[in-house]
N, C-alpha and C positions, 0 to 999 in steps of 0.2 A: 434479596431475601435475607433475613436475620438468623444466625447461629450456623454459619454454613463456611468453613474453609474449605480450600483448594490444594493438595498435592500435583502436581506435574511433573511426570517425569520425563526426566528430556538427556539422559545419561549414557546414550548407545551412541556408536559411531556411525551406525550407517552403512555399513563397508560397499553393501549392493547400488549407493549414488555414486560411487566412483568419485568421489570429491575431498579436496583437502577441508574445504568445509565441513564442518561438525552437521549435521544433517538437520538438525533442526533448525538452522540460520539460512537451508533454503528458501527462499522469499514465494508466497504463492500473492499475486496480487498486488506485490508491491510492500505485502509484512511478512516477516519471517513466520514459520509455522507454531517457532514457539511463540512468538509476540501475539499472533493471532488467540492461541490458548489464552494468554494473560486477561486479553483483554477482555475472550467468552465469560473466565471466571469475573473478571472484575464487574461486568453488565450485568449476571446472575446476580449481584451484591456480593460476593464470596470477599469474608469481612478480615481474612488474610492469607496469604498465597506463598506456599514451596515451592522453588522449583529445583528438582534434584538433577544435578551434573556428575557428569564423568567424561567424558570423553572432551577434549579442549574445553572443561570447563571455565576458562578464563577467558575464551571469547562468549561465550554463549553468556557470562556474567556481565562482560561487558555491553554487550548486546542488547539487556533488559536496562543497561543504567537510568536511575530515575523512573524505574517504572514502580515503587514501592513493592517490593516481593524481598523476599528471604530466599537463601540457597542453604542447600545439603548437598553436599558430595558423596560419589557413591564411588569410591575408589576401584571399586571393583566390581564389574558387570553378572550379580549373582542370580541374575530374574529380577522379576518385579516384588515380589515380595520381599526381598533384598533391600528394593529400594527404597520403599517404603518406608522398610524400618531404619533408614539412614535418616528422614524427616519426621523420625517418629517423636522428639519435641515439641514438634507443631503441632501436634494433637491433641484437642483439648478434650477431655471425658463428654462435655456439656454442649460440646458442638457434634453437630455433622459433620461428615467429610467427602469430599469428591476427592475421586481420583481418576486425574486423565492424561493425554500424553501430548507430547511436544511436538510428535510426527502423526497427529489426527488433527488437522487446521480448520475442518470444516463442520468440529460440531457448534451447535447453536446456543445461543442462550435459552433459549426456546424451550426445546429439548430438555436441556439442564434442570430449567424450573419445572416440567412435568416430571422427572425422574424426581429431583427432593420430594414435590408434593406427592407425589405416590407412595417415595419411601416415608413419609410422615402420617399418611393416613391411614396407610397399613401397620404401621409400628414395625418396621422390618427392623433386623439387626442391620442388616444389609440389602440394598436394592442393585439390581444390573439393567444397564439398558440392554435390549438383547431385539432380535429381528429374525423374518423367518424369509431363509433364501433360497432359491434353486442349488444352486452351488455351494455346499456349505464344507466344501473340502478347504482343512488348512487352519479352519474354527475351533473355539472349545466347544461343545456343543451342550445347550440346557436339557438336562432329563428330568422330563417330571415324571410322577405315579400317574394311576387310573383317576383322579379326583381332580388333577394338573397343577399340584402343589410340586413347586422347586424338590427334587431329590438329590443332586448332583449338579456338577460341570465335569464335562468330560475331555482332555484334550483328543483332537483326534486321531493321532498317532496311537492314543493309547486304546481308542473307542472298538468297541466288540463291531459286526458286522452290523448288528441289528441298531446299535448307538449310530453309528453313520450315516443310517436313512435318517436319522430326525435333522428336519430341515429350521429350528431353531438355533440360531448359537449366540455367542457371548463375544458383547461388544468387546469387554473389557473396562466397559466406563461403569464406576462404582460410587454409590451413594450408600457408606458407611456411618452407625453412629459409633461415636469417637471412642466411648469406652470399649464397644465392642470390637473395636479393631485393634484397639490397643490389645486385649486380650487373646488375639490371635493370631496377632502377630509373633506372642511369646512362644507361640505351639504351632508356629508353620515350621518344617525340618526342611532340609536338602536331600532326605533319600530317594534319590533318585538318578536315572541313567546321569541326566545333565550332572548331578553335585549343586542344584541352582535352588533358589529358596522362589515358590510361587504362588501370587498372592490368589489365585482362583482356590488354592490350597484352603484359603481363610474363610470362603463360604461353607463348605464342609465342617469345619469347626466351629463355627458362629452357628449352624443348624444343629448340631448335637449338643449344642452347651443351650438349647432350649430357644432360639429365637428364632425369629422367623427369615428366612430368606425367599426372595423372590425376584422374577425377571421384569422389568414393562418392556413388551414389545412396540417396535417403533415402522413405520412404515418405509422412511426412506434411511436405507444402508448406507448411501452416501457419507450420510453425516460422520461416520465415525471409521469411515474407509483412511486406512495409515497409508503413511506416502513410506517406500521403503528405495526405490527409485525413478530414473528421471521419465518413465513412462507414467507414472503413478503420480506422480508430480503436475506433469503436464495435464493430467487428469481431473487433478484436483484445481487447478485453475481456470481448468476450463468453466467446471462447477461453478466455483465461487464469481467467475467474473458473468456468468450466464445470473446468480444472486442480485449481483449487484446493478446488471443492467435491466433488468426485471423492474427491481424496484424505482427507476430513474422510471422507466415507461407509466408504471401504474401513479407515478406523480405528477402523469402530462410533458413526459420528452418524449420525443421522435429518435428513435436512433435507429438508421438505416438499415445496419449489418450488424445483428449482434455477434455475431463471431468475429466479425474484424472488430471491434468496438471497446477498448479495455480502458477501466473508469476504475478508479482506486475508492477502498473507503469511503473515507474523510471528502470526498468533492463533491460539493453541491452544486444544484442544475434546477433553473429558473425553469418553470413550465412553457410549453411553444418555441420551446429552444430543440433544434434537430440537430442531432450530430450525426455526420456522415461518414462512410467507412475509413479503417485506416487512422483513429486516433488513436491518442494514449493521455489521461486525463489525469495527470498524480497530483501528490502529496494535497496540500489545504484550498486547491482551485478551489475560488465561487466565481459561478457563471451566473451570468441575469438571464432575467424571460424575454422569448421572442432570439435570441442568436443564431447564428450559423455559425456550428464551427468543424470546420473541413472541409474537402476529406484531407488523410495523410499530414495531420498537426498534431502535435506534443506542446501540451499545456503544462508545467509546473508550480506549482504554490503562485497560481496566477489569480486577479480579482479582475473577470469583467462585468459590466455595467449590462444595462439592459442595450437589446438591437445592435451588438457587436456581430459582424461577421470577420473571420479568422477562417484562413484554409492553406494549407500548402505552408505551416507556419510552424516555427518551434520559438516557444517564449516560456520563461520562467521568471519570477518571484519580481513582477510587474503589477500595474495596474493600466485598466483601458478603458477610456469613456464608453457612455451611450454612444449611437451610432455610426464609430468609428470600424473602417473598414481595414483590415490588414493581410499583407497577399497577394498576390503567391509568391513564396520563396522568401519570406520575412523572417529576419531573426532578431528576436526583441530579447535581450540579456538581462540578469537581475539589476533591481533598482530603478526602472522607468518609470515614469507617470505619464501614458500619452491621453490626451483630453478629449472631448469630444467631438464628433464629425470630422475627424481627422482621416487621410488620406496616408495609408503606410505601405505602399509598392510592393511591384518585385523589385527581388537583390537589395530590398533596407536592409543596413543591421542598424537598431539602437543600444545604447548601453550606459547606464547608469546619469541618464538623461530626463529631463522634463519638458513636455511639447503641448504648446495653448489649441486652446480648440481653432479648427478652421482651416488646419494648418494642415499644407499638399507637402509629401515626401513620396514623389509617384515612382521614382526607382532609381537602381544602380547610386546608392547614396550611405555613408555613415554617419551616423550622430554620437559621438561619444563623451561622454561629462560637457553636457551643454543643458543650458535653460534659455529655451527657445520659446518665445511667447506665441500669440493669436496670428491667425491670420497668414501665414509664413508660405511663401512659395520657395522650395528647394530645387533647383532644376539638377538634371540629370547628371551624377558623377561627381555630386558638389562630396567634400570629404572635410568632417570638423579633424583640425592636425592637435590632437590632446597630449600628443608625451614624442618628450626633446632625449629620452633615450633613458633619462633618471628618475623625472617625476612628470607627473598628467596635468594638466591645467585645462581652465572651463573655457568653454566660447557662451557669448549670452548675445544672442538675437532678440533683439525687440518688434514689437508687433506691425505687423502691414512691411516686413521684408521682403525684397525680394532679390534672390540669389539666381545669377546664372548657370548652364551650365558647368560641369568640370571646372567651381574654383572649388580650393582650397583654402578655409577658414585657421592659419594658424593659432592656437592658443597660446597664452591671453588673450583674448581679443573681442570687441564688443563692435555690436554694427547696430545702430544706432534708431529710431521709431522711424519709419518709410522708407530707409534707407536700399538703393542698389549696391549691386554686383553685376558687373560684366562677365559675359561669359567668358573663362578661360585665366580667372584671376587667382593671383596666389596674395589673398590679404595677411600685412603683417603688423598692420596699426588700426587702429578706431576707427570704424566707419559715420562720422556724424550726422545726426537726423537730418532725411529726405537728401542725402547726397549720391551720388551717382560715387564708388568708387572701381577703377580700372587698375587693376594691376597687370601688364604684361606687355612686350614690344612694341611698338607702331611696326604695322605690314608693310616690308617692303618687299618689292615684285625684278625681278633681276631677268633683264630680257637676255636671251639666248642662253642661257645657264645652262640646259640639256644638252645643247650640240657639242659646247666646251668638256 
């Protein structure tokens, strides 16, 4: 949307999460709660973004780094109307303004853009999102007249018996135009118990100075439910990852158990692909159509291919062919490229490795800094030896190997197109195409040796 900034406030400590973390750097999903705001506003188009600090404001700045946003400080926690007027620069007369907070991670952009356009085609000075709950102790609460024109906010500490039964109240999320907040913010005062300056204060004054105020009500309270602690937190991720897996299903994935099933963001998931319970899908994962991946595997900034099955696995910031299988008990490390129709056991680990299509690594085996072509039999226990104590060096297997048993590939070392391994060998030179090499004792058999 066009003429619409974003205020954020994200300036409180927190004190009820019990954490030396700044409260809004609790992560719901895998993004922080303020990161998640940035990003609501930036989806809305919100064409520049405050976010006001106080409390460790030099984590929570660093936190956003490179997210293009501006900060205000709020040195001093005085309410929100307070804060406000700490970003009140960013205020442009000709724009709009939202205002929302660092510890509400679950509202939508959705949401966002019915609120401006409400507030736009009503001509409101100010617009609130607001909702109507059974419970609405702890709310401000919206009083309208007999007509249900906007009269008040009411906090509810302050609210008369009969204010208390109204079961609307105030999200807190604001959709101000910018001249008129600017002017009310000039004439919010602190008289009050707290000494605190509050910005629900600025609808009252924005309705007497002749404009219009009003609430849209919204169906789901969720959205703008504050995390304040780790109950409330837990709560909200429940939420958003129940979002997120939603939308995976209505685009043709299977996913088993959505309550075990936690998928970040950013990961994409090929249709006819099932995940089964007990993943964890982060950062920039793309998954192909048709996979299996699980149960009990953590994916990180992973790309696979169509027809991958993956289970009982944790791999990160890799790449995995078409119909390459990997599992159970596989640990694939950043930097591999395993290819297609490959074979990746239990107890592999690979790492910072590349592996040709065809290629069997059926278990108890590690690959580490090797370029391993086509075709490759690994037998059981074989181990690439990549660092002498100071620096790492490659093994390069060429294609139609085949390795026995428990050897040992020391690096440098190259083993050459057809070439064997004997089982039990510890190679420390070139292995040359189609040769048989044996590294280890000739068997000798020592009769009576026990009795002695």
């Amino acid at each position: 949307m066009e003429n619409i900034n974003a205020i954020i406030l994200a300036a409180g400590e927190g004190t009820r999460m019990k954490s030396r973390l700044p409260k809004v750097l609790h992560e719901v999903m895998g993004k922080t709660m303020v990161k998640r705001v940035v990003d609501t506003a930036k989806e809305l188009g919100a064409e520049n973004i405050c976010v006001v600090t106080g409390h460790k404001a030099e984590e929570v700045q660093e936190s956003l780094r490179g997210e293009n946003v501006e900060f205000a400080l709020q040195k001093e926690q005085l309410g929100t109307g307070h804060a406000v007027m700490q970003a009140e620069r960013f205020i442009d007369d000709s724009k709009d303004v939202l205002i929302l907070y660092g510890d509400t991670p679950l509202i939508s952009a959705d949401t966002l853009k019915r609120l401006v356009e409400y507030h736009r085609n009503e001509n409101n000075g100010v617009s609130i999102i607001s909702a109507v709950v059974e419970n609405s102790e702890g709310y401000g609460h919206i009083i309208r007249n007999k007509s249900g024109a906007f009269v008040k906010n009411v906090e509810y500490k302050d609210a008369t018996d009969e204010e208390k039964l109204v079961k609307e109240i105030n999200s807190g999320i604001y959709c101000f135009k910018g001249s008129s907040l600017k002017k009310a913010l000039k004439l919010i005062t602190n008289d009050n118990v707290q000494g605190e300056y509050y910005l629900p204060d600025a609808l009252e004054i924005i309705l007497r100075s002749g404009e219009k105020v009003n609430a849209m009500a919204i169906g789901n309270v969720a959205e703008f439910a504050g995390v304040n602690n780790r109950v409330q937190l837990a709560q909200a991720n429940r939420i958003m990852r129940e979002r997120i897996n939603e939308r995976h299903m209505l685009n043709g994935v299977t996913i088993i158990s959505t309550e075990n099933t936690y998928i970040y963001d950013d990961v994409k998931i090929g249709m006819d692909t099932i995940i089964y319970p007990g993943c964890v899908l982060e950062g920039n994962t793309v998954i192909g159509e048709g996979c299996s991946i699980g149960p009990d595997t953590r994916l990180t900034d992973m790309r696979l291919a169509d027809n991958v099955a993956v289970q009982y696995t944790v791999a990160m910031e890799s790449e995995i062919g078409s119909g390459t299988k990997v599992g159970p008990f596989a640990y694939i490390r950043p930097n591999s490229k395993i290819g297609e129709n490959i074979k990746i056991g239990d107890f592999v680990e690979v790492k910072n490795s590349v592996i040709g299509n065809g290629t069997k690594v059926s278990h108890l085996t590690y690959i580490g800094d090797s370029d391993v072509g086509e075709r490759i039999n690994f037998g059981c226990g074989t181990v690439t030896v990549n660092y002498d104590g100071k620096k790492k060096y490659r093994t390069v297997i060429e294609d139609d190997v085949f390795i026995g048993c428990n050897a040992n590939l020391v690096a440098p070392v190259t083993l050459k197109k057809g070439s064997y391994v004997a089982a039990g060998s510890t190679i420390t030179k070139d292995v040359p195409e189609k040769s048989l090499a044996v590294a280890r004792n000739r068997q000798q058999n020592i009769d009576g040796w026990a009795k002695k």
